[in-house]
C-alpha positions as CSV (number, residue, x, y, z in Angstrom):
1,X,0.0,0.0,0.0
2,X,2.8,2.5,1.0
3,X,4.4,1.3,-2.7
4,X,1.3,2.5,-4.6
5,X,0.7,5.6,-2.2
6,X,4.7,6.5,-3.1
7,X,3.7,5.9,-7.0
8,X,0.3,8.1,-6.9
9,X,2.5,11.0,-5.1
10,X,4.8,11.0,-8.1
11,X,2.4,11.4,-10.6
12,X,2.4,14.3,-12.0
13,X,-0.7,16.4,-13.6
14,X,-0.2,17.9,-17.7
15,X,-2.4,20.4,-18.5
16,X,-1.7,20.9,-22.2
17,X,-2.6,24.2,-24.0
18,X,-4.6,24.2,-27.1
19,X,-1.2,24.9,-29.5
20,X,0.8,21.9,-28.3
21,X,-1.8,19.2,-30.2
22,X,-1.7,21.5,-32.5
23,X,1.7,21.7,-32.6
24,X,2.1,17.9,-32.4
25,X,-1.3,15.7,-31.9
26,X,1.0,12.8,-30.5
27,X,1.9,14.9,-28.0
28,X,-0.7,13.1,-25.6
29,X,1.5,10.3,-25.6
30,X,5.1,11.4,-24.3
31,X,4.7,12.5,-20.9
32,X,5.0,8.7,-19.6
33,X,3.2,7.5,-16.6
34,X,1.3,11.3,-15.8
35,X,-2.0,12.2,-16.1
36,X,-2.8,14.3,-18.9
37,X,-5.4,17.0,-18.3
38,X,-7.4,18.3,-21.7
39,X,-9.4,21.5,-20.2
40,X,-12.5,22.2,-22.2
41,X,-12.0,25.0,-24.1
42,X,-9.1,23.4,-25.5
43,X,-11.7,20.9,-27.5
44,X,-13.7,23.9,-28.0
45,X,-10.5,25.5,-29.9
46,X,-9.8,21.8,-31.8
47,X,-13.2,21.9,-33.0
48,X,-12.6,25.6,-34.6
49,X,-9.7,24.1,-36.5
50,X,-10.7,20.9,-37.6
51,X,-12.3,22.2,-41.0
52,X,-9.0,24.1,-42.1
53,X,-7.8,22.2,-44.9
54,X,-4.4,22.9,-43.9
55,X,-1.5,21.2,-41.4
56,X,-4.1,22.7,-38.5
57,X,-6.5,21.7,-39.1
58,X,-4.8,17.4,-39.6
59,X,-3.2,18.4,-36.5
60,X,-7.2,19.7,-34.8
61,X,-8.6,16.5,-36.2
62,X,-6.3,13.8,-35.3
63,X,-6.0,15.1,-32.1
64,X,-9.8,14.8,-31.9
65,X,-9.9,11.7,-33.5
66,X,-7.0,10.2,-30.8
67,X,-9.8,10.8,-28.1
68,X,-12.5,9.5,-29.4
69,X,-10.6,6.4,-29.2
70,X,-10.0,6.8,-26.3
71,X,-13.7,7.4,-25.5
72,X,-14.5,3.8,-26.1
73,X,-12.6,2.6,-23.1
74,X,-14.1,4.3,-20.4
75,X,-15.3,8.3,-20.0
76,X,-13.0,10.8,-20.6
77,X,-14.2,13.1,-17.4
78,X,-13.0,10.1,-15.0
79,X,-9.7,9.3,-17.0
80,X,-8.8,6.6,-19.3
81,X,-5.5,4.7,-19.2
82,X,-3.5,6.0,-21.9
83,X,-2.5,2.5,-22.6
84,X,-5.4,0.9,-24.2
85,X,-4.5,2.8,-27.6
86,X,-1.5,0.1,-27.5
87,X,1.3,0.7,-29.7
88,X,1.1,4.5,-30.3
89,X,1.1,5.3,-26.5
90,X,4.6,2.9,-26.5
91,X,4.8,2.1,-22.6
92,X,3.1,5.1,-20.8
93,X,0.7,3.7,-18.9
94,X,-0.7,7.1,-17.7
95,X,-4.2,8.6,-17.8
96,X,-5.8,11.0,-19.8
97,X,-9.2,13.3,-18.4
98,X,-11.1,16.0,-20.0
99,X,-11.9,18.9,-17.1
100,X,-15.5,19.9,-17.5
101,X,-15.2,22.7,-14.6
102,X,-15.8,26.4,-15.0
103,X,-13.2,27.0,-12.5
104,X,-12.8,29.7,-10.2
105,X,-9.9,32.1,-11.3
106,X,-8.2,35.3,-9.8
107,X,-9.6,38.3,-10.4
108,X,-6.6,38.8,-12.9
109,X,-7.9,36.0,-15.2
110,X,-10.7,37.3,-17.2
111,X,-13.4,34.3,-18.7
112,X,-13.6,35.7,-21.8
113,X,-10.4,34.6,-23.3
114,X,-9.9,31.0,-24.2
115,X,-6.1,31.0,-22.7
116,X,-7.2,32.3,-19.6
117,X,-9.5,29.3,-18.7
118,X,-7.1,27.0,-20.1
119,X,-5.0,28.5,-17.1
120,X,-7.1,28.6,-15.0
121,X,-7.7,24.5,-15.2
122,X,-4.1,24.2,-13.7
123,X,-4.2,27.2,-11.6
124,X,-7.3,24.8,-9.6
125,X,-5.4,21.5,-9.8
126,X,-2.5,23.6,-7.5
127,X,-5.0,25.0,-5.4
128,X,-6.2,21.1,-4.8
129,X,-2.9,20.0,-3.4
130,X,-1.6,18.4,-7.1
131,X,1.5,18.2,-8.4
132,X,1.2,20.5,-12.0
133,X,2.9,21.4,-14.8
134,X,1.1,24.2,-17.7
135,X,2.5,23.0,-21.3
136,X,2.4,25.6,-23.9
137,X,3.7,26.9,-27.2
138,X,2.9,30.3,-26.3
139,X,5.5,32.0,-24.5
140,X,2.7,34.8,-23.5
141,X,0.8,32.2,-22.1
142,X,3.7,30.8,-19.7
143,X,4.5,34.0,-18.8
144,X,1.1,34.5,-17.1
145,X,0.9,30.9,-15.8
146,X,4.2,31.6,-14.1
147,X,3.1,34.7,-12.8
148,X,0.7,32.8,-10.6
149,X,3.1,30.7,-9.9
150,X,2.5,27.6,-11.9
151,X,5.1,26.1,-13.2
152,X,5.1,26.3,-17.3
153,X,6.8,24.8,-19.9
154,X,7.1,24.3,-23.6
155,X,6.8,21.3,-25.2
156,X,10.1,20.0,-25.0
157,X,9.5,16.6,-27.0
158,X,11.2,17.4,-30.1
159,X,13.8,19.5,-28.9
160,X,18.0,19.7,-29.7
161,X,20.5,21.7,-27.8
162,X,21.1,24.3,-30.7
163,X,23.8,25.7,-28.8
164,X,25.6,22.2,-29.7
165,X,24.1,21.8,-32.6
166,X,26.1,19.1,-35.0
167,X,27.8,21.0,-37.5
168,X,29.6,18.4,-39.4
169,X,32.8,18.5,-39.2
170,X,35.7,19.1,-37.1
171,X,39.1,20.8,-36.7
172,X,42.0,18.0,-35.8
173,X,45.6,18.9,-35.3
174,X,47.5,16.2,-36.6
175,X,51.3,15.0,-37.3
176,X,52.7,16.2,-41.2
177,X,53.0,12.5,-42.3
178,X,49.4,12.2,-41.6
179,X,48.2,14.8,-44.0
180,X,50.7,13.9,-46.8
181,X,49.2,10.0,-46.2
182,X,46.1,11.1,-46.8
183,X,46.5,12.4,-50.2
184,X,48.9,9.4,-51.1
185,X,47.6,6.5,-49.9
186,X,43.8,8.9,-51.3
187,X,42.6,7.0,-47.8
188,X,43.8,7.1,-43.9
189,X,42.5,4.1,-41.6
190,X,41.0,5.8,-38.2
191,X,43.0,4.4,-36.2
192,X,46.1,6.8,-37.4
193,X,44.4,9.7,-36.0
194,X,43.3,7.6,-33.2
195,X,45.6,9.5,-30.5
196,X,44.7,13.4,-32.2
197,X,41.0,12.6,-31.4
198,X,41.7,12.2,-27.5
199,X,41.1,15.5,-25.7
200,X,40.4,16.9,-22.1
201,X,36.8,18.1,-20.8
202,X,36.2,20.9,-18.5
203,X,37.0,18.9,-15.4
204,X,40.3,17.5,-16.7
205,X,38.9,14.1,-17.9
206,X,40.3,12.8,-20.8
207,X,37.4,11.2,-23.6
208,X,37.7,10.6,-27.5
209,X,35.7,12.2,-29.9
210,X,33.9,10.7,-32.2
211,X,34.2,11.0,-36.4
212,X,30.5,10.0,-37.5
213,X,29.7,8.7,-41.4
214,X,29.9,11.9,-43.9
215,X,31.4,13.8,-40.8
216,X,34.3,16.4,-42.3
217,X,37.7,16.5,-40.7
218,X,39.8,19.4,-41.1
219,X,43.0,18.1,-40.8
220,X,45.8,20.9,-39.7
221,X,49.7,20.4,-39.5
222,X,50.5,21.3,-35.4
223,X,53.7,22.7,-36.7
224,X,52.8,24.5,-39.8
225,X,49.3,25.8,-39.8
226,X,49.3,26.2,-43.9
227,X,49.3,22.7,-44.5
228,X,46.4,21.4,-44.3
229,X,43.6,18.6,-45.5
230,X,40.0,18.3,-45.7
231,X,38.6,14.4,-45.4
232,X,35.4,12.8,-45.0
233,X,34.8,9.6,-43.4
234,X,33.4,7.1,-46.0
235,X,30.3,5.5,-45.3
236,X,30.3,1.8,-43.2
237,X,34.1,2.1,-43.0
238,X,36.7,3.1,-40.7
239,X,38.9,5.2,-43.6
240,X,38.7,8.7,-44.3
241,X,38.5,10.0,-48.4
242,X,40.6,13.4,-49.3
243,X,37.6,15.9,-50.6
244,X,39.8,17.3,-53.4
245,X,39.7,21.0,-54.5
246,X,37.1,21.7,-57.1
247,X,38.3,21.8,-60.4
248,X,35.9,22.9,-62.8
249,X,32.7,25.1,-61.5
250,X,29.4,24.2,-60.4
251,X,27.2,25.5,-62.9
252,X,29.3,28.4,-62.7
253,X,30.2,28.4,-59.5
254,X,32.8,27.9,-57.1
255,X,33.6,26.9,-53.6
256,X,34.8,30.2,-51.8
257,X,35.5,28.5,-48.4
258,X,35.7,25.4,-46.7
259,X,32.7,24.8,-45.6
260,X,31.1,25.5,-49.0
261,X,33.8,23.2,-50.0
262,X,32.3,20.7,-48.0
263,X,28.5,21.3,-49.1
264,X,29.6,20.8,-52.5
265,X,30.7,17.6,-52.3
266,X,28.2,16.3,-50.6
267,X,25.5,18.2,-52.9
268,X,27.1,16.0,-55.8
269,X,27.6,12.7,-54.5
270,X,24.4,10.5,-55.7
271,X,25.4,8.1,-52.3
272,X,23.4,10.8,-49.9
273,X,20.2,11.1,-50.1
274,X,19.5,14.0,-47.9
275,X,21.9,16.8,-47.3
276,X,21.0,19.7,-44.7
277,X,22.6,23.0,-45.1
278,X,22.4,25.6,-42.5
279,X,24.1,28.8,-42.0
280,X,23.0,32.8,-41.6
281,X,22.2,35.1,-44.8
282,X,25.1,35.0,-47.5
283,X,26.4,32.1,-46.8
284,X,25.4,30.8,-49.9
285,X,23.4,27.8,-49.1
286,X,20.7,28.7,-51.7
287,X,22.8,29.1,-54.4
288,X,25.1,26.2,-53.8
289,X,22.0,23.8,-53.7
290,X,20.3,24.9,-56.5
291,X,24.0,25.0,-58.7
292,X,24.2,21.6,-57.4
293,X,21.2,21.4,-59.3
294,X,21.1,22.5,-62.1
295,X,24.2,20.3,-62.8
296,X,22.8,17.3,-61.7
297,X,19.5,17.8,-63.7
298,X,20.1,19.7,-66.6
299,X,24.3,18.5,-67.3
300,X,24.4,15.0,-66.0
301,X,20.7,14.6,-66.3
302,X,21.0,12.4,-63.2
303,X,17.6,13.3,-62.3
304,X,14.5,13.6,-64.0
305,X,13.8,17.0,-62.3
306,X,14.2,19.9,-60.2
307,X,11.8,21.1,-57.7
308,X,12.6,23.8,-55.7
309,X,10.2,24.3,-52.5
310,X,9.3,27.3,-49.9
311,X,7.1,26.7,-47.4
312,X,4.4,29.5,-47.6
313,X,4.9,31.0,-43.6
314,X,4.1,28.5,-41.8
315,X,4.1,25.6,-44.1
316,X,0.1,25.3,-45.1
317,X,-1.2,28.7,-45.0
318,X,-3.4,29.3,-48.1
319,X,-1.7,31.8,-50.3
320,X,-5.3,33.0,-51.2
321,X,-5.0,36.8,-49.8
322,X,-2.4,37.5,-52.7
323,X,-3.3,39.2,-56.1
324,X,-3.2,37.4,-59.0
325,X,-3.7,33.8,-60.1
326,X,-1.7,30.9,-59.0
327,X,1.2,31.6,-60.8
328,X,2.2,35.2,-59.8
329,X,1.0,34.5,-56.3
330,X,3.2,31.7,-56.1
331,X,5.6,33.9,-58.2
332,X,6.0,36.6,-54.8
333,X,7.0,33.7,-52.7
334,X,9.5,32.3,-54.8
335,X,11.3,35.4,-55.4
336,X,14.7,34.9,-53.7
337,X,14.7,31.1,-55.9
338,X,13.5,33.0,-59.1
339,X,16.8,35.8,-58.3
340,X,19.5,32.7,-57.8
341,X,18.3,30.8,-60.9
342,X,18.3,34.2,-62.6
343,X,22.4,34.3,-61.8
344,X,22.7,31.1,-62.7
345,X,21.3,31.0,-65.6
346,X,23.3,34.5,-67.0
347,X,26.3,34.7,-68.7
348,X,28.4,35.8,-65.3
349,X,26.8,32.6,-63.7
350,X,27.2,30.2,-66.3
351,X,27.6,29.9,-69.7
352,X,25.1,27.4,-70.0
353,X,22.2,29.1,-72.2
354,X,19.7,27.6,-74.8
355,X,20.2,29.0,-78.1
356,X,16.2,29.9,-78.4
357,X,16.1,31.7,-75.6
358,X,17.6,35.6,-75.6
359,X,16.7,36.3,-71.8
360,X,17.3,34.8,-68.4
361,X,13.5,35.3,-67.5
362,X,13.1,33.0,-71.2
363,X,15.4,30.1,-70.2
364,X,13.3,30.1,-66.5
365,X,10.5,29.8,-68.4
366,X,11.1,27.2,-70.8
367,X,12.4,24.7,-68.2
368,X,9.2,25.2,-66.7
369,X,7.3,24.4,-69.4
370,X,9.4,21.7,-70.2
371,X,8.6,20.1,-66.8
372,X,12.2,20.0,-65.9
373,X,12.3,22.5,-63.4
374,X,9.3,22.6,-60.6
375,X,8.9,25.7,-58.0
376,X,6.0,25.4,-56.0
377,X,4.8,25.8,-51.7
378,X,4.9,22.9,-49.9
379,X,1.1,24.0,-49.3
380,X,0.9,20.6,-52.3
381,X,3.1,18.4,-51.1
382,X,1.4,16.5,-49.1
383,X,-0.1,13.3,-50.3
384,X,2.6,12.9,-53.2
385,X,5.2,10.7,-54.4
386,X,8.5,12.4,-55.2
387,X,10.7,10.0,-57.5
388,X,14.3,10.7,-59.3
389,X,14.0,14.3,-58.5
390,X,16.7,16.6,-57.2
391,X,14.6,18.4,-54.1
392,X,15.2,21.5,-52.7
393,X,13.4,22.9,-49.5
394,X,14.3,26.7,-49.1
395,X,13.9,28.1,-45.4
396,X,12.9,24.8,-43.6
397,X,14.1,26.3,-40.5
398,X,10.1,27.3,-40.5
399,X,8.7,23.3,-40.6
400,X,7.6,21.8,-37.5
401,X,9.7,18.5,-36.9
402,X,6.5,16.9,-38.2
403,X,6.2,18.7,-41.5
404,X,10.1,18.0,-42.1
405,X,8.8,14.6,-41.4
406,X,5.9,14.5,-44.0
407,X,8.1,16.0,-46.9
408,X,10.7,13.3,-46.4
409,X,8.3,10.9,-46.3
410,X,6.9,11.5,-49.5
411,X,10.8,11.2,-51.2
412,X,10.4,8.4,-54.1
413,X,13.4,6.0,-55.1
414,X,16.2,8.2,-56.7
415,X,15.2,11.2,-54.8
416,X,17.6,13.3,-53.4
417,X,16.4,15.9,-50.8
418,X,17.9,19.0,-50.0
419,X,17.2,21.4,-46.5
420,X,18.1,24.4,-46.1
421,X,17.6,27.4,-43.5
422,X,18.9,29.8,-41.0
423,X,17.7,28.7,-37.6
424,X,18.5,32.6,-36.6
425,X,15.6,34.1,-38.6
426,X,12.5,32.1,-38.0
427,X,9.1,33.4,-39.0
428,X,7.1,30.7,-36.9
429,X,5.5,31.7,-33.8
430,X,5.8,28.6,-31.9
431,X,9.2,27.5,-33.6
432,X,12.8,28.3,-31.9
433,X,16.2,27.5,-33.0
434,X,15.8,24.3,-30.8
435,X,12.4,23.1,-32.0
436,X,12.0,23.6,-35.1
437,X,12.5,20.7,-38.2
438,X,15.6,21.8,-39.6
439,X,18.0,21.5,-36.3
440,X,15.5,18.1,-35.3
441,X,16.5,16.8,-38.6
442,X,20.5,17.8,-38.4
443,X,20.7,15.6,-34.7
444,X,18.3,12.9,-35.3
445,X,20.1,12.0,-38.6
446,X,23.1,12.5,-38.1
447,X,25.5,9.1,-38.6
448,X,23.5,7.6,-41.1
449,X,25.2,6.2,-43.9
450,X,23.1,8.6,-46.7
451,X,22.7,11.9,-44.9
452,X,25.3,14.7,-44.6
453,X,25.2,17.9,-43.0
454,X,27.4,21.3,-42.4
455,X,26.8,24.3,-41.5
456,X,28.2,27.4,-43.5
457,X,30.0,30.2,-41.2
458,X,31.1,33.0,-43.2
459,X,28.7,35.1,-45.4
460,X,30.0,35.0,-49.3
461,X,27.3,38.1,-50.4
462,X,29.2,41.0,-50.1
463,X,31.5,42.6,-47.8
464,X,28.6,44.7,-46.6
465,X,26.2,41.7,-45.9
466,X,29.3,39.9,-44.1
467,X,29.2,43.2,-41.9
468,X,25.8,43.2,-41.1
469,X,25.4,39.5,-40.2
470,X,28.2,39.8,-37.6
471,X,27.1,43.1,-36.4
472,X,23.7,43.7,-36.0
């Protein structure tokens, strides 16, 4: 008896805000043996959404539609074990209860807003002597749940540590020899930089880093800093591979640092699948993926097709409210794509023209009509089948973790998928460097054999944008 008394103490109370199933309708599954607490007007805010044709309104209705199944094991106002849904709850075996109550508030907390009675759920469960925690997407609304001194949280389930985000690669002081085998021998085992990987942490403990599949290494001589390599380690082996300098452009382009270096050579090897590509403005992310490309598609013909994708902000909203038909609303979102192809696609980007067309704008347009190059929102996407096509998803720092994961789950065989985004501008309001489906992606596929990632550091633009992406 005192064993179960100890268990029921522990047990925490979830009162989830309206945003977080909207956010995530699994979310009522991942706070393990709790009890989840729905307040009413959080139903009465699903049942708002679930007519929006968009991500919303999927999220409103499966939300709704993960309760009703619960429904049929018991009623909803007791609590029903969590467990019963079987293989989607995993092993939580905690409880899930609708509150009914109009509950008393502070004076502070007016009824006439939704949030406020959310709050006020939890605010009662305190009172009652429970154990609560308030779980929001809405900083505004944890700011006011704090302030009566709830404690309030986001919803932490699909969250990274941006400050360590994986960038992929790393800086490794090594012996001369080791640099000069590299390029000889056009291989070097692991376990000859075995002894350069071993370092000290803060508290003087000694531990070995670890070099992950498609993870850069950017090998320096300790004794002469100018001589230098640049390896990657080779898929399901224990060798690094020299990346050699690029020798011919890129559809006109070429690698201005390392790290674009880097991006390059994973943007044309047909052995990964995805590559993710994140850095600040200028860095040239865009424009490398797209060169990437262009060469792949329209050179090589590797592919049968390039579609380049923005999400509309967020990913879903209708693009209705903006003049024109389809095409030139769809034309104001793909701008910045429609300026990179442009430079691509001119003399000082490439030389690479079709003899019928006289203009830039004319080459764009006849790809398109052609079917060989694709721009559209990912407002369409889901609900396809994306086969032997060179992808491209422009600022995917503003997907949820589970839009990133419905666009990669419509990728075909042959596909290749491209991500790209600054986590440091995001248009989102419930997305954050560490939540959002770009830096999800870079951690939770990082090491496998066809993914590659790196992060760009220094802006390429101009010497002015450089400035003002360090400064301001």
């Amino acid at each position: 008896m005192s064993d179960q008394k100890s268990n029921q103490s522990s047990i925490r109370y979830y009162v989830l805000d309206t945003n977080v199933l909207l956010h995530n309708p699994d979310a009522l599954f991942v706070f393990q043996d709790n009890h989840i607490v729905i307040p009413y007007p959080v139903i009465e805010e699903l049942d708002a959404m679930k007519r929006r044709e968009d991500d919303v309104g999927r999220n409103a209705r499966s939300a709704i539609r993960h309760m009703d199944r619960l429904r049929g094991f018991g009623k909803l106002i007791e609590g029903v074990e969590l467990g019963k849904l079987g293989v989607r709850s995993g092993t939580a075996t905690g409880r899930l209860s609708i509150d009914v109550e109009d509950h008393s508030r502070p004076p502070i907390l007016s009824a006439d807003k939704a949030d406020n009675r959310i709050i006020a759920t939890a605010w009662a469960l305190k009172r009652a002597g429970n154990p609560v925690v308030f779980v929001s997407k809405d900083l505004a609304a944890r700011i006011k749940a704090d302030s009566l001194g709830l404690r309030s949280e986001d919803f932490r389930n699909q969250r990274v540590d941006a400050d360590r985000l994986y960038t992929g690669y790393m800086e490794l002081k090594t012996s001369r020899d080791v640099i000069d085998d590299l390029y000889a021998d056009r291989m070097l085992s692991m376990d000859r930089i075995a002894e350069y990987l071993k370092v000290d942490d803060d508290e003087g403990e000694s531990y070995t880093r670890e070099i992950t599949p498609n993870q850069y290494v950017m090998l320096t001589d300790a004794l002469d800093e100018h001589h230098t390599g640049l390896a990657r380690r080779l898929t399901d082996t224990e060798h690094l591979i020299p990346v050699a300098n690029q020798k011919k452009p890129t559809f006109g382009i070429m690698a201005r640092n390392v790290q674009q270096t880097m991006a390059l050579d994973m943007l044309l090897d047909d052995e990964i699948k995805l590559v993710t590509l994140l850095g600040s403005a200028g860095t040239g992310k865009t424009l490398l993926a797209i060169a990437a490309g262009m060469t792949k598609v329209f050179q090589e013909e590797r592919f049968d097709k390039l579609l380049v994708a923005r999400p509309i902000m967020p990913m879903g909203r209708d693009i209705g409210y903006l003049p024109g038909d389809k095409d030139e609303k769809l034309g104001a979102w793909m701008q910045p794509i429609f300026d990179n192809l442009t430079y691509l696609l001119s003399t000082r980007g490439s030389p690479h023209q079709a003899p019928e067309s006289k203009t830039t704008e004319q080459r764009i347009e006849k790809l398109v009509a052609d079917g060989r190059l694709v721009l559209e929102p990912l407002t369409y996407i889901r609900g396809r089948s994306i086969p032997h096509q060179f992808m491209i998803v422009d600022e995917a720092q503003n997907l949820t973790p589970h839009e990133v994961k419905t666009i990669i789950s419509r990728i075909g065989e042959g596909t290749k998928l491209i991500l790209t985004g600054d986590i440091g501008q995001i248009d989102h309001p419930y997305l954050d460097q560490s939540s959002n489906g770009l830096s999800y992606t870079v951690e939770k596929m990082r090491g496998l054999g066809m993914v590659g990632h790196v992060t760009l550091a220094k802006s390429e633009r101009s010497e002015l944008a450089s400035l003002a992406a360090e400064l301001l």
